[in-house]
C-alpha positions in Angstrom: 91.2 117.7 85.2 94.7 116.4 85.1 95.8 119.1 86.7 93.7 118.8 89.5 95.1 115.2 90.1 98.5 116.3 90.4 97.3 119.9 92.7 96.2 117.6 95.1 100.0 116.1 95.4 101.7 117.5 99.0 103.4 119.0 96.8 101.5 121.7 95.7 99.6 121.8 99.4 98.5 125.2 100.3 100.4 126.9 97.7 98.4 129.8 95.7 97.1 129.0 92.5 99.5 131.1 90.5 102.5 129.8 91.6 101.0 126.0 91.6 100.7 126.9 88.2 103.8 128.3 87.1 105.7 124.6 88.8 103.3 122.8 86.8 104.2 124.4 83.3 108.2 123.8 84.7 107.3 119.9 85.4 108.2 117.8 82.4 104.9 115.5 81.3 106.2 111.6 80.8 104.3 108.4 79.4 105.0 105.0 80.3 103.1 101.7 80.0 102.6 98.9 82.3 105.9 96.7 83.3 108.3 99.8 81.9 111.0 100.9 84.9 111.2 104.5 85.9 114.3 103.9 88.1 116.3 100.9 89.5 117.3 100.6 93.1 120.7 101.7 93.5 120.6 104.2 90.8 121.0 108.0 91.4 118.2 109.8 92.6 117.8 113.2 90.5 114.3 113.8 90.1 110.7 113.3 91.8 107.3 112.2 90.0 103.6 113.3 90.1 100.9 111.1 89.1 98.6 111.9 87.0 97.1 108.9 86.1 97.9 104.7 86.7 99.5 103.1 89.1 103.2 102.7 90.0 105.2 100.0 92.6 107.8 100.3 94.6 109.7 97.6 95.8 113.2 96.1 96.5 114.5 93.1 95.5 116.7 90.8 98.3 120.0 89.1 97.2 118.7 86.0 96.1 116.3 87.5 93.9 112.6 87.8 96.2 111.2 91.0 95.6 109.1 92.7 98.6 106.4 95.3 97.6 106.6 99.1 99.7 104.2 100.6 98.6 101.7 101.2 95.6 101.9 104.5 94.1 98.5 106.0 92.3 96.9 109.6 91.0 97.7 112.4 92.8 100.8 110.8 94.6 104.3 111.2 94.6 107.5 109.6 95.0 111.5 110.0 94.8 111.6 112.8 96.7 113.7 111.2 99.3 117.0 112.0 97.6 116.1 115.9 98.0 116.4 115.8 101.8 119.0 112.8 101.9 120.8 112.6 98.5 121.9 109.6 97.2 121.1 106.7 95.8 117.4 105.3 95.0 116.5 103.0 97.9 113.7 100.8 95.4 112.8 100.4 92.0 109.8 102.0 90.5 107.8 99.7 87.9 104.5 100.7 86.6 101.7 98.6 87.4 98.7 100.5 85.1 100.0 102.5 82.2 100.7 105.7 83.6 100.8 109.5 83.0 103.3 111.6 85.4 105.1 114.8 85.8 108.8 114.8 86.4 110.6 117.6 88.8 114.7 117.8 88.5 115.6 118.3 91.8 118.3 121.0 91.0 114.9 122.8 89.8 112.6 122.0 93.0 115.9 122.9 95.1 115.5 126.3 93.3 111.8 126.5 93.6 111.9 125.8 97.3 114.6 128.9 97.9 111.8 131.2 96.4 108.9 128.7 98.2 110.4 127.4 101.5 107.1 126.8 103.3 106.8 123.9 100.5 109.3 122.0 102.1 106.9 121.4 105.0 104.6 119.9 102.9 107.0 117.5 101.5 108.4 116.8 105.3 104.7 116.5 106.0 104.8 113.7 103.5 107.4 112.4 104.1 106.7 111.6 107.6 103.3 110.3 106.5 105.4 107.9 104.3 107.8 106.9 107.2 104.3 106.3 109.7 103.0 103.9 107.0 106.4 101.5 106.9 106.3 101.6 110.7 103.0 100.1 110.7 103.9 97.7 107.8 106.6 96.8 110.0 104.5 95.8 113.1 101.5 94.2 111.0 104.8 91.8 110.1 105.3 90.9 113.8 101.8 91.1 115.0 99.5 90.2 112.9 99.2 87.2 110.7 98.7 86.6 107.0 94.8 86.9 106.7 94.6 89.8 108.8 97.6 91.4 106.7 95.3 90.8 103.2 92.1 92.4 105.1 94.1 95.4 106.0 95.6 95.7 101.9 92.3 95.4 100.7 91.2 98.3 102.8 94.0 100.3 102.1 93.4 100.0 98.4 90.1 100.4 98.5 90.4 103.4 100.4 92.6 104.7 97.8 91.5 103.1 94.5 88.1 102.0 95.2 84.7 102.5 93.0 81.8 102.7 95.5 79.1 100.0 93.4 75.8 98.6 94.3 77.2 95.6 96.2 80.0 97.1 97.8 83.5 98.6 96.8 85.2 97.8 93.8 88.9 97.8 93.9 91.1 97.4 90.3 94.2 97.3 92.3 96.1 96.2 89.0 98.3 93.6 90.9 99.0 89.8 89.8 98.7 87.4 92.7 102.2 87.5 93.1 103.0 90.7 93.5 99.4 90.9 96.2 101.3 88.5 97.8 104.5 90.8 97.8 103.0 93.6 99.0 101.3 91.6 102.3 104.4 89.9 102.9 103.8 86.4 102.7 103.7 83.9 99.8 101.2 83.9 97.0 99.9 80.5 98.2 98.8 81.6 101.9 97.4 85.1 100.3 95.3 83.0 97.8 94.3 80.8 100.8 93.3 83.8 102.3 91.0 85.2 99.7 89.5 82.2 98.9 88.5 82.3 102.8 87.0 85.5 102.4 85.5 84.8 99.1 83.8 81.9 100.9 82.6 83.8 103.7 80.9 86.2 101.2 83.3 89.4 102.6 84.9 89.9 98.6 84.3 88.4 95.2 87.7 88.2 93.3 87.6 89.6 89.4 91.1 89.4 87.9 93.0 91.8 88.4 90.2 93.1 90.8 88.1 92.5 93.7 85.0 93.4 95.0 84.8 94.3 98.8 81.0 92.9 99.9 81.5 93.2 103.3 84.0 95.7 104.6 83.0 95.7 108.1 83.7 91.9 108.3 87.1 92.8 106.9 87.8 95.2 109.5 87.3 93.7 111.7 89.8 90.2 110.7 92.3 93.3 110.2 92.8 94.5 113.9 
């Protein structure tokens, strides 16, 4: 079953069994548990990840120490495969958010896998440019739309991606303290609360922890466009 999570990376997309295989047995299994570093921003990018299981962030931290959230990272997804097609250093720091199971890929042994493989790389282009559409419309939620309509939007996103279909709705362990939520949105954790307590009023989410439950998606999309 594990395996099956990390076949469904881009990756391994509409590569034969046999040979999807084969890069699995060459991909080195890691462990790490929640709030341990994979890499820091800045450092040299040598390797990509699959997950397997849990939840990783990336994010960057600005020069007086506020950290902004990219992207959350979770099974069957990969990242740090940038430096392959651009080498050099890692543009944000991975920190896992949910104890986590991945596979590691040198990239002096993916380069060599691709020479055998090259339609691979158009997956991970593929990916890549799926990556590169999501910050462009990160970018003009930040201009166009405003905070509560930004928190809507996450909580469809992650639900979409982590969510538990349940007899009230969809529930969502997204893993994430209020503060990095917040980082993730864009917007301070005091507006993002205000926010969900809004929506929690209106009966659209119920909030559990580290959790929440979506009651009302529809409502939801709609405060999103």
């Amino acid at each position: 079953m594990e395996d099956d999570v990390v076949l469904s990376a881009p990756l391994f997309a509409e590569m034969d069994p046999e040979n999807s295989r084969a890069l699995i047995e060459s991909m080195n299994p890691v462990s790490f548990a929640r709030g341990d570093v994979l890499f820091h921003e800045g450092d040299p990018g040598d390797r990509l990840f699959v997950i397997r299981s849990g939840k990783i962030k990336l994010g960057r931290r600005s020069s007086d120490g506020r950290e902004n959230l990219l992207s959350i990272q979770g099974p069957g997804e990969m990242f740090g495969e940038l430096s392959l097609f651009d080498p050099g250093p890692r543009t944000a720091t991975a920190t896992v958010v949910a104890d986590a199971e991945l596979v590691e890929l040198a990239h002096v042994e993916l380069v060599a896998w691709l020479e055998q493989h090259p339609t691979v790389a158009k997956h991970l282009l593929k990916a890549l440019a799926h990556r590169l559409r999501r910050t462009n419309e990160a970018l003009a939620d930040l201009v166009f739309s405003d905070v509560p309509g930004r928190v809507a939007k996450a909580l469809l996103d992650l639900a979409t991606r982590f969510g538990e279909p349940t007899d009230e709705g969809v529930r969502v362990a997204h893993d994430l303290t209020q503060e990095e939520l917040a980082q993730l949105v864009g917007a301070s954790r005091e507006t993002v609360n205000k926010a969900l307590a809004d929506f929690a009023a209106r009966g659209w989410v119920r909030r559990e922890g580290r959790a929440v439950v979506l009651l009302d998606a529809d409502r939801l999309e709609r405060r999103a466009r």
